[in-house]
C-alpha positions in Angstrom: -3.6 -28.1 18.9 -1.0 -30.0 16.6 0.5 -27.9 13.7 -1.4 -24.6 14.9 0.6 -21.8 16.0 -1.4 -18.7 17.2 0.5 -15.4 17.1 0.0 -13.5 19.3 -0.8 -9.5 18.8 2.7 -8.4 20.4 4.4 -10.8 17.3 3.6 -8.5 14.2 5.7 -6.1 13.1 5.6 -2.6 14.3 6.4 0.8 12.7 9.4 2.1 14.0 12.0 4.9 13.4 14.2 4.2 10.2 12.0 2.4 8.6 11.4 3.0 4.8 7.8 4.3 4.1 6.4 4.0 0.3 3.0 5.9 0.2 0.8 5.3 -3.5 -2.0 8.4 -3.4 -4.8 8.2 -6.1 -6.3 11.7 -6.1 -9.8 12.3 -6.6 -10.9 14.0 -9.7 -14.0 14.4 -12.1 -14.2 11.3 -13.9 -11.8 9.1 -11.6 -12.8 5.8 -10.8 -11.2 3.3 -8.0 -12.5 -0.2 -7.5 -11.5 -0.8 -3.7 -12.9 -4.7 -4.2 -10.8 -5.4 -6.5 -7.6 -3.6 -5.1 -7.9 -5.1 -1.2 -8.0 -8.6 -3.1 -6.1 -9.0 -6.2 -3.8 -5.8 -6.1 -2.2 -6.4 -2.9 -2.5 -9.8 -2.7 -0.4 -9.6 -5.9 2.4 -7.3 -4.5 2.6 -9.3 -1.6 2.8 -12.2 -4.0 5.9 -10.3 -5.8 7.9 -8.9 -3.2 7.6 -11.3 -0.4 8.7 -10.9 2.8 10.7 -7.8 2.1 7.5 -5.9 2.7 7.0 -5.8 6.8 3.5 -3.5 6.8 1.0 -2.9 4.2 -1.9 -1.2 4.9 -4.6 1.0 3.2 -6.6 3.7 3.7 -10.1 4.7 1.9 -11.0 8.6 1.7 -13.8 9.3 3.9 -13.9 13.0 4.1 -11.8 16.0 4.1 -11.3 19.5 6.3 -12.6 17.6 9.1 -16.6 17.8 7.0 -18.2 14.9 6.4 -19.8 16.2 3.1 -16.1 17.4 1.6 -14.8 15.6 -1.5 -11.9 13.6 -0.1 -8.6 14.7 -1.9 -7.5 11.4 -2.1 -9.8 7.8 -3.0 -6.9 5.4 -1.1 -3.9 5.5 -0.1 -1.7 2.3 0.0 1.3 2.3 2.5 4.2 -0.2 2.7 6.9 -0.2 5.0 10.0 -2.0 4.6 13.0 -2.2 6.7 15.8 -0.5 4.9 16.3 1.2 1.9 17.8 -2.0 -0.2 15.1 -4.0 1.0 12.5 -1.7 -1.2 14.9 -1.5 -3.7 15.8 -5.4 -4.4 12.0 -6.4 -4.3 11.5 -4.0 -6.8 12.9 -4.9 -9.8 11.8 -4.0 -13.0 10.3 -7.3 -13.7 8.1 -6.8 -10.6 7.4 -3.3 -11.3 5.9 -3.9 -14.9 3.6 -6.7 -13.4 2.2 -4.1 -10.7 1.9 -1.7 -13.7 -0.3 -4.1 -15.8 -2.4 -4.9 -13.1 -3.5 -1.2 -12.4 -5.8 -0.7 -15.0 -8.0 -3.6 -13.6 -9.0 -1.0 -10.4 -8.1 2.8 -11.3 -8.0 5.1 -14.3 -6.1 7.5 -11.8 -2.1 8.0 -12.3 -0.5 7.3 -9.2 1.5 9.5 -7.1 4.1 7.5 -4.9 6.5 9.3 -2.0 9.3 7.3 -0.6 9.9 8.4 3.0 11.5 7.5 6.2 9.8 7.0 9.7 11.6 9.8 12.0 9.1 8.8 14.8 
């Protein structure tokens, strides 16, 4: 095929020790609302839009169930993980023009405040 590159599954990036993990939770509440739609793509394709390449791994997770019962409340609606490669890479994507347009944008899928944890992979 001319100008078609396939990649194959061994090229994309892998989690690995040292790696800087952001984690966005949106609890579940009374009252809290989450459009996922709208989040898988608009919200990320706008971060992704924002802070480029700097971002090695995003991925997302929707609450199915908690305590291992299918019929528990989850404790958390999503939760959106982004891994970077060091610490300055999260924090030069992340400047405060880019944070206030990733701000704006929230109200467009959740009425839930955000908690975010900034961790690194140990293994």
């Amino acid at each position: 095929m001319f100008g078609c590159q396939q990649k194959n599954a061994d090229d994309s990036p892998k989690i690995h020790k040292g790696m800087i993990h952001t984690a966005t939770l949106y609890p579940n509440g009374e009252g809290k609302t989450f459009d996922m739609d709208y989040y898988l793509n608009k919200h990320i394709p706008l971060i992704k839009s924002l802070i480029g390449d700097s971002v090695k791994i995003i991925s997302i997770d929707k609450g199915l169930s908690s305590n291992y019962s299918p019929d528990s409340p989850v404790p958390y609606l999503a939760i959106g993980h982004m891994y970077f490669e060091t610490m300055s890479a999260l924090q030069n994507s992340m400047t405060p023009a880019v944070i206030e347009k990733i701000l704006a944008d929230i109200p467009n899928y959740t009425n839930i405040e955000a908690i975010i944890q900034i961790s690194v992979v140990e293994q």
